[in-house]
Wavefront OBJ file of the C-alpha trace (Angstrom):
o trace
v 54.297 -29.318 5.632
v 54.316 -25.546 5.668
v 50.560 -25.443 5.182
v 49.876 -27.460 8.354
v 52.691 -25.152 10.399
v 50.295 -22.325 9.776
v 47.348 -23.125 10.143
v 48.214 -24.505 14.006
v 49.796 -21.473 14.251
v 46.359 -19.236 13.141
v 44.404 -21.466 14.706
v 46.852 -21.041 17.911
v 47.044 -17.196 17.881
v 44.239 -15.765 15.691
v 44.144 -14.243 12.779
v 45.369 -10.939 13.859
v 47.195 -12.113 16.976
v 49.716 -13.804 14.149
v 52.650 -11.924 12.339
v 54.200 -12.841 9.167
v 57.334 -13.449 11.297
v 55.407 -16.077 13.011
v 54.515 -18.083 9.902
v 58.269 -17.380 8.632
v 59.418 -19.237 12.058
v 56.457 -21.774 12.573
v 56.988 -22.737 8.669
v 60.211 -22.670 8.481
v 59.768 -20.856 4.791
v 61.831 -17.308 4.173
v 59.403 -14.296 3.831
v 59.976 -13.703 -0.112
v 59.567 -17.638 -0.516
v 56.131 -17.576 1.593
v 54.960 -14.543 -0.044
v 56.198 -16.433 -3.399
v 54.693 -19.482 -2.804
v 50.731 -18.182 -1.022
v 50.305 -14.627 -1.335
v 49.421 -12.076 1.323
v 49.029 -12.835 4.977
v 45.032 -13.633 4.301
v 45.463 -15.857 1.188
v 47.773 -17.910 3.568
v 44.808 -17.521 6.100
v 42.686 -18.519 3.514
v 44.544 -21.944 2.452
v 45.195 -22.622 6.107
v 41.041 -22.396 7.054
v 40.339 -24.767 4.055
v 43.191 -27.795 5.007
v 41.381 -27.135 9.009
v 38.049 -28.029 6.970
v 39.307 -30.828 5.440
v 41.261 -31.943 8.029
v 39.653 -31.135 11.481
v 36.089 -30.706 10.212
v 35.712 -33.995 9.591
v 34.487 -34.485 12.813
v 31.585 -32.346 11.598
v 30.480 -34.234 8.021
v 31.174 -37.734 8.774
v 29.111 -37.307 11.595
v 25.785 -35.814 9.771
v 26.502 -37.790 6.740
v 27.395 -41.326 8.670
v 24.420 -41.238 10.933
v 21.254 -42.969 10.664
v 18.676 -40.560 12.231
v 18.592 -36.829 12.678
v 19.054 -36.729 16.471
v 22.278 -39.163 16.151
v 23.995 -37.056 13.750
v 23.499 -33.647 16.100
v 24.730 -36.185 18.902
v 27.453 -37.529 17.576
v 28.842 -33.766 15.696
v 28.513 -32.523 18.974
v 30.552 -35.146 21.064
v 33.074 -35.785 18.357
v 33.880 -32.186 18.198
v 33.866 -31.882 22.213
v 36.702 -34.740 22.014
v 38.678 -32.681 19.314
v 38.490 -29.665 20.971
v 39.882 -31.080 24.278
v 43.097 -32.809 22.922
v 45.936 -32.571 24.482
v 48.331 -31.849 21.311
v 47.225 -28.636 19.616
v 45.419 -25.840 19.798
v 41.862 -26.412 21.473
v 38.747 -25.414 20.371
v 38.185 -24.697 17.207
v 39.911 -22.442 14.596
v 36.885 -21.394 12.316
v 35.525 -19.878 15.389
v 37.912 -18.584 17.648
v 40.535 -17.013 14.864
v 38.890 -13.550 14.130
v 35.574 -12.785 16.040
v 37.016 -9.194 16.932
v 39.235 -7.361 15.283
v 40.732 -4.096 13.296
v 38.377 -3.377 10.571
v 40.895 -3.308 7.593
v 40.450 -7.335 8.592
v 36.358 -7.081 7.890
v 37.633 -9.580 5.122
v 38.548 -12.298 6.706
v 35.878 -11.935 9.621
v 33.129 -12.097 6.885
v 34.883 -14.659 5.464
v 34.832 -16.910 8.256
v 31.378 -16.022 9.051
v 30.240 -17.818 5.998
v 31.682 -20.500 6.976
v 30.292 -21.035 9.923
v 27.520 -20.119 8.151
v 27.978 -22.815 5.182
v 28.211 -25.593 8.545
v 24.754 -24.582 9.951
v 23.500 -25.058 6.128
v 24.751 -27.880 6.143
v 23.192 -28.934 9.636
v 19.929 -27.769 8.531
v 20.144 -30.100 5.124
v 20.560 -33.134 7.509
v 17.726 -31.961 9.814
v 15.436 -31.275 6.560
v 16.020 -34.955 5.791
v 15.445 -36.049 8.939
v 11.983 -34.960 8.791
v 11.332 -36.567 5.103
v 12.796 -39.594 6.662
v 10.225 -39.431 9.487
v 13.031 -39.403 12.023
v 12.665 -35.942 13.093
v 8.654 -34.616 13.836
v 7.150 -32.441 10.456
v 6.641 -30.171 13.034
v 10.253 -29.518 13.688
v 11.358 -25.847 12.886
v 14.685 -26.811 10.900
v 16.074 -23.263 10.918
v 15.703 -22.937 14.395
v 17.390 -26.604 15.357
v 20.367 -25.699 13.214
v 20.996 -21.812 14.617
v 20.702 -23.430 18.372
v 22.787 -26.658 17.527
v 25.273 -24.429 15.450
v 25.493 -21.753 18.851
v 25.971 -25.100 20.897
v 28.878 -26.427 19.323
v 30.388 -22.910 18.652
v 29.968 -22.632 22.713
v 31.733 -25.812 22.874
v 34.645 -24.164 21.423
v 35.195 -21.135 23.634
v 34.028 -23.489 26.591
v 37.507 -25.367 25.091
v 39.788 -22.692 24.274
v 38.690 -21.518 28.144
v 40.163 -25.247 29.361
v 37.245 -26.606 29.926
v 37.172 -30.213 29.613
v 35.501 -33.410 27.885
v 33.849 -33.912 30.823
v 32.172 -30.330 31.288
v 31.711 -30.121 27.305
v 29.437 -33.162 27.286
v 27.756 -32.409 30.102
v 26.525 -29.071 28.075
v 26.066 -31.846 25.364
v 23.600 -33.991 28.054
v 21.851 -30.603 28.326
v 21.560 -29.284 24.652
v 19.978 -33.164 23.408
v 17.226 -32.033 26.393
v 16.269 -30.124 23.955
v 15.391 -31.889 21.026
v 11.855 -31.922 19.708
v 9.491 -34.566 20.639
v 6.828 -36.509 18.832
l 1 2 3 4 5 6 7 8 9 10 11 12 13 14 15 16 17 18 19 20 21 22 23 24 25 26 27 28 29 30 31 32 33 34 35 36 37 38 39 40 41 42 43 44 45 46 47 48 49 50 51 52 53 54 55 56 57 58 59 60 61 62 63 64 65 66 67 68 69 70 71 72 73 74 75 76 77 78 79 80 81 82 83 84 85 86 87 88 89 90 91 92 93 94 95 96 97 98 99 100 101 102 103 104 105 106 107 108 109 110 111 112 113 114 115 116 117 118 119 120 121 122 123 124 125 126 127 128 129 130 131 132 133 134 135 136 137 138 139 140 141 142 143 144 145 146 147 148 149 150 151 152 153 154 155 156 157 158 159 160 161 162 163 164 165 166 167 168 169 170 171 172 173 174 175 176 177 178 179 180 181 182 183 184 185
């Protein structure tokens, strides 16, 4: 699947750090056929970020929507992303937040881009925290915003920590330091 071939190969090198050439040779697709067939470098980009959320991010939804309290569903995003980050096939870490951080500014685009997405997840984080606290699970007291910007930093950590070689091991012991800090009765 030519899809799949780039987005390992974005997530691999970056956004930037990968050259039409490369998706030619990692997809095996001719340049007029992959211009043909996606578009311009970003609208590949683009396709390739949304089969990572379907396929990688997973980890992230079936975690906040499987859990049964609050506090299990931070938990278990957290460790269940520390496992996929540290896999042995693939790129580690992951691609949302490691592909385009820095870059030239002609490529604002797909920075912003990919800041709303990591925006969209911390949304996301903060709707299962909000109904933590109408379920009674999580204090009233509990600033919701706040729990999903720190949780959100945490696991984007975990992903540098990852792409640096850190390993399961290390990544959950951040983990076992990050749950220290969940609110109290």
């Amino acid at each position: 699947m030519a899809l799949l071939a780039a987005m390992r190969t974005f997530w691999a090198q970056g956004y930037e750090g990968t050259s039409v050439q490369d998706l030619v040779e990692a997809t095996g697709v001719n340049k007029p056929s992959l211009y043909s067939t996606f578009g311009c470098k970003e609208e590949i980009f683009r396709e390739a970020v949304a089969l990572y959320d379907r396929v990688e991010g997973r980890a992230t939804s079936l975690s906040l929507s499987q859990a049964s309290t609050s506090r299990e569903a931070v938990e278990t995003m957290l460790r269940s992303n520390a496992r996929a980050y540290t896999v042995d096939e693939g790129p580690r870490g992951c691609m949302i937040v490691l592909s385009s951080l820095l870059g030239a500014p002609e490529n604002e685009r797909v920075r912003a881009f990919l800041a709303a997405n990591r925006l969209d997840g911390e949304t996301m984080l903060r709707d299962r925290l909000a109904q933590g606290v109408a379920e009674g699970d999580l204090p009233s007291s509990a600033d919701v915003d706040q729990l999903a910007a720190f949780y959100t930093t945490v696991l984007e950590g975990l992903s540098v920590q990852a792409r640096d070689g850190a390993s399961a091991e290390k990544l959950n012991m951040v983990i076992d330091a990050a749950m220290l800090a969940w609110p109290g009765e």
